[in-house]
DSSP file (Angstrom, degrees, kcal/mol; ACC not computed):
  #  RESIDUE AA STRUCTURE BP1 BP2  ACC     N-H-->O    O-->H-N    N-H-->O    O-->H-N    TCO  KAPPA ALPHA  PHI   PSI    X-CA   Y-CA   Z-CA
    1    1 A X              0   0    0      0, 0.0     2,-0.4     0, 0.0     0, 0.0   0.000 360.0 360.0 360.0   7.2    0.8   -1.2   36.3
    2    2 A X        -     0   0    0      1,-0.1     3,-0.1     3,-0.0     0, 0.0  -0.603 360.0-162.1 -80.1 139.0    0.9   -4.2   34.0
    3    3 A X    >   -     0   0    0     -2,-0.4     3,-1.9     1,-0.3     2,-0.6   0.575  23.6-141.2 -93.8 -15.9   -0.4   -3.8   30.6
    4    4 A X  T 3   -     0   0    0      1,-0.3    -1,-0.3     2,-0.1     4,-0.1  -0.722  62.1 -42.8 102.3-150.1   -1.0   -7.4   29.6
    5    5 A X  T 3> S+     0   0    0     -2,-0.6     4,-2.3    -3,-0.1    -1,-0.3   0.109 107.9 109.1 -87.1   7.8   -0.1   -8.2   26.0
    6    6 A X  H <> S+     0   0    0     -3,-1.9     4,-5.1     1,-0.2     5,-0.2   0.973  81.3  49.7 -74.3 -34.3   -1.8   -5.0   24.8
    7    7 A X  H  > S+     0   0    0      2,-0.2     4,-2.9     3,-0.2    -1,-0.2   0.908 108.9  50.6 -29.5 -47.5    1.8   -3.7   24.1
    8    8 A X  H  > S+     0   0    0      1,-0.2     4,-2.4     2,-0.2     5,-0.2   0.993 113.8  46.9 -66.7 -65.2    2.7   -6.8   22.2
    9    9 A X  H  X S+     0   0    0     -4,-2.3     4,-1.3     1,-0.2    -1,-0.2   0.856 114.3  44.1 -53.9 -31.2   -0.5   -6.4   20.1
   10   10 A X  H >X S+     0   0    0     -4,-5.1     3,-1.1    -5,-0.2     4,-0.8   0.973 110.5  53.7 -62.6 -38.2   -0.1   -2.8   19.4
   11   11 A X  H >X S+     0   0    0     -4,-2.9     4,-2.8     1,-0.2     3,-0.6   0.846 113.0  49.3 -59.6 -52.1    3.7   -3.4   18.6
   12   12 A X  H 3X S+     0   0    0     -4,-2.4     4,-1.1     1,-0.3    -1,-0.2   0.699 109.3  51.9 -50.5 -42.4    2.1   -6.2   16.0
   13   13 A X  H <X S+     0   0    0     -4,-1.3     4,-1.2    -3,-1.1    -1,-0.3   0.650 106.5  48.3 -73.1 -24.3   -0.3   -4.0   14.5
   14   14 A X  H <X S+     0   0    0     -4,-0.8     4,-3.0    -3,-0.6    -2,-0.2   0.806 102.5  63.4 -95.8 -46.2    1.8   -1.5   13.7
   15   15 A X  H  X S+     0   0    0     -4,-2.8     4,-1.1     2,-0.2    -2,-0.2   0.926 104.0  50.0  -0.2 -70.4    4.2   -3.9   12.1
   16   16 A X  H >X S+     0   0    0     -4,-1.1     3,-1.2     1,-0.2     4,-0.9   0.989 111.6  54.6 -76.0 -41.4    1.4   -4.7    9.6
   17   17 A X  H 3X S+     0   0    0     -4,-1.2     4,-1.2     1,-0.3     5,-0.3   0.889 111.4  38.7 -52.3 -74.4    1.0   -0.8    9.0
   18   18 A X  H 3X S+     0   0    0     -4,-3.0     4,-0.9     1,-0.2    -1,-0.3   0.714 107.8  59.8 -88.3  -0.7    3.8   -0.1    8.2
   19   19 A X  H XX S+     0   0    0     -3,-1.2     3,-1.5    -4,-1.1     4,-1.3   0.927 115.9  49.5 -69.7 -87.5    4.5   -3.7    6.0
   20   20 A X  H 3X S+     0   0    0     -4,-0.9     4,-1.1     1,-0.3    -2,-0.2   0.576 112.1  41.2 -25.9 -30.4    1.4   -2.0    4.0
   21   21 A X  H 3X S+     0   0    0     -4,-1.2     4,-1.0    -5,-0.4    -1,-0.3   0.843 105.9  59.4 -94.3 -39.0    2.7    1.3    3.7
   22   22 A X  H <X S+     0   0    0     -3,-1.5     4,-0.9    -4,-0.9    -2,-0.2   0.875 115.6  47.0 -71.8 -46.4    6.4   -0.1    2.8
   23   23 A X  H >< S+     0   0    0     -4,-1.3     3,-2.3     1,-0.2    -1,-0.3   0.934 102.6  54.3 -44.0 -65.5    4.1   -1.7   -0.2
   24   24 A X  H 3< S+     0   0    0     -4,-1.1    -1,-0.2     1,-0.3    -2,-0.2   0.847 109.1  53.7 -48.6 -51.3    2.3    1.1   -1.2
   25   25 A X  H 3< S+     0   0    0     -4,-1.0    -1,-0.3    -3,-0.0    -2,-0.2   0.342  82.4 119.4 -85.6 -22.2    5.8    2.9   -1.6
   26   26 A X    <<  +     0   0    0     -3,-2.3     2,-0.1    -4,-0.9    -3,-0.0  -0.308  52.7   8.0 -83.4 172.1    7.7    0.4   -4.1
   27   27 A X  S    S-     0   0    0     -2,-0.1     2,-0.5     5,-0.0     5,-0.1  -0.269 104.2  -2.3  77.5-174.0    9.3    0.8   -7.7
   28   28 A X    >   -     0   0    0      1,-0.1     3,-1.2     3,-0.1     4,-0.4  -0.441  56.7-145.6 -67.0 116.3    9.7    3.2   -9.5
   29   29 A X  G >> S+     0   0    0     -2,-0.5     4,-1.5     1,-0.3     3,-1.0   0.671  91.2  37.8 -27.5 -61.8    8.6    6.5   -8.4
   30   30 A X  G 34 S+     0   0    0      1,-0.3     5,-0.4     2,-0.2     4,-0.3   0.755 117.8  48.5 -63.1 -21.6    7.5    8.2  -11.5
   31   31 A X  G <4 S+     0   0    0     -3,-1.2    -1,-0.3     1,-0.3    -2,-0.2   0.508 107.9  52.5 -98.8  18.6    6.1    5.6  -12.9
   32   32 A X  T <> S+     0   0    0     -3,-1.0     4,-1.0    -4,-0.4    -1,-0.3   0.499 112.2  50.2-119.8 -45.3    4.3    4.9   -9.6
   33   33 A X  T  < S+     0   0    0     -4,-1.5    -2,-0.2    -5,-0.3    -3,-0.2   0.419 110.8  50.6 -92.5  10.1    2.9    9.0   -9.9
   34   34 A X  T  > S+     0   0    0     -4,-0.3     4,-1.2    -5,-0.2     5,-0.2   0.363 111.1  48.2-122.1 -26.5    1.8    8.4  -13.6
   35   35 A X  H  > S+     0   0    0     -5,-0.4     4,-0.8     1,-0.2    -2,-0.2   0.865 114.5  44.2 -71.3 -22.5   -0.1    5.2  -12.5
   36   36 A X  H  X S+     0   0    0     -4,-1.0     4,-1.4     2,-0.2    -1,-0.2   0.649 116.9  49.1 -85.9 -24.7   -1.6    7.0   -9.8
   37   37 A X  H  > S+     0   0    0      2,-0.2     4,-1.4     1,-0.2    -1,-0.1   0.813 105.4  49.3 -86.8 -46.7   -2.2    9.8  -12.1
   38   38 A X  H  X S+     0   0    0     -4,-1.2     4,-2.6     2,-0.2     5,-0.5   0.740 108.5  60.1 -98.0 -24.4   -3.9    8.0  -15.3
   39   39 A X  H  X S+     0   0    0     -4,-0.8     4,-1.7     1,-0.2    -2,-0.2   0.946 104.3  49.9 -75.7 -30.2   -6.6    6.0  -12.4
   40   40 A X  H  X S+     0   0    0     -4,-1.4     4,-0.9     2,-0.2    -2,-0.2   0.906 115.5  47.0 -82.7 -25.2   -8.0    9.8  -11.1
   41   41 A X  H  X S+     0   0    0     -4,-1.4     4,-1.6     2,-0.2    -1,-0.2   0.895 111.2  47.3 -41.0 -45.7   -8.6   10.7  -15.3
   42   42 A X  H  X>S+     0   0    0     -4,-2.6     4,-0.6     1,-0.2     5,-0.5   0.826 116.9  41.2 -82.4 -16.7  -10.0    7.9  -15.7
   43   43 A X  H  X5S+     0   0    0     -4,-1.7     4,-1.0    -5,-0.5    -1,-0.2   0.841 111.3  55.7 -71.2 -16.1  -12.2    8.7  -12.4
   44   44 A X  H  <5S+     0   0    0     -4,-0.9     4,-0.3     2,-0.2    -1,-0.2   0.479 107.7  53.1-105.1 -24.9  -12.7   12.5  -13.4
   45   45 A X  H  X5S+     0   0    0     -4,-1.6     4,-0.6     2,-0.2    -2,-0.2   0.396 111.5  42.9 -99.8  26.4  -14.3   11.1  -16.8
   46   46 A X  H  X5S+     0   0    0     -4,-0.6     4,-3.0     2,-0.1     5,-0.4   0.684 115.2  47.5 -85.3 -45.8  -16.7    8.8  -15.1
   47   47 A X  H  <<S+     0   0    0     -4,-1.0     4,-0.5    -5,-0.5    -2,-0.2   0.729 115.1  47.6 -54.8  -7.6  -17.4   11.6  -12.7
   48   48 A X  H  > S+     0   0    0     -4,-0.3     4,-2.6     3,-0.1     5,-0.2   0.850 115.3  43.6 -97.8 -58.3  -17.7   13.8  -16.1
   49   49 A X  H  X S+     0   0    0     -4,-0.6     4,-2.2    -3,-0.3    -2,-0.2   0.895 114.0  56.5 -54.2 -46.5  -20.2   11.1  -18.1
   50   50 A X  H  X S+     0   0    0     -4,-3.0     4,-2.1     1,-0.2    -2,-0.1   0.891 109.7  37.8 -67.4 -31.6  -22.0   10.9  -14.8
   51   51 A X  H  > S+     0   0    0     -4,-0.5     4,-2.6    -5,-0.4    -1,-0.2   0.949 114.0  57.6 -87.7 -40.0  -22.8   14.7  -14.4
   52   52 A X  H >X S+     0   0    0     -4,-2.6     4,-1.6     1,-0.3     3,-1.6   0.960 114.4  52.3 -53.5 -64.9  -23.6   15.1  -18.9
   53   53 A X  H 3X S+     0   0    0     -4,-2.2     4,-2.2     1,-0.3    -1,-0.3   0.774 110.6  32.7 -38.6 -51.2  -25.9   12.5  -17.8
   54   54 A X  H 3< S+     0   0    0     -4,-2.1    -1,-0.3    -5,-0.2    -2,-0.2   0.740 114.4  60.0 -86.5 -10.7  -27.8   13.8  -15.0
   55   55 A X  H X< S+     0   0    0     -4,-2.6     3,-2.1    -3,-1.6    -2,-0.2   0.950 111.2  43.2 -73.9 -49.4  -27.5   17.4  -16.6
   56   56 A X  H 3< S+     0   0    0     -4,-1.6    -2,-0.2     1,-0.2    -3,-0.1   0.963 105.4  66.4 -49.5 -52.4  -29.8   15.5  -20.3
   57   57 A X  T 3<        0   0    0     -4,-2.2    -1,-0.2    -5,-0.3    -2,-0.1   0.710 360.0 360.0 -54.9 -18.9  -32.1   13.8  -17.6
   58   58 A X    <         0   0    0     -3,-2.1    -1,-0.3    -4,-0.2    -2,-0.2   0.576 360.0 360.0 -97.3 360.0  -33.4   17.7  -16.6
């Protein structure tokens, strides 16, 4: 019933998850949801240019 070191390595991996996540998750909140906020505008007016585009092209 010995597992090897795969314990140790999951235990390790999961470390780094959740050191990423810890990342994701600092500062200030709001200003953390209004950064997040102003990159999906500017992604909804590529996606917005992309489609006027392909709509002229017919």
């Amino acid at each position: 019933m010995s597992r090897g070191n795969q314990r140790e390595l999951a235990r390790a991996r999961n470390s780094k998850k959740a050191q990423a996540v810890k990342k994701k998750k600092e500062g200030n909140p709001s200003k953390r949801l209004e950064e997040q906020a102003e990159i999906m505008r500017a992604k909804q007016r590529a996606a917005d240019e992309r489609k006027a585009l392909s709509q002229q092209k017919v």
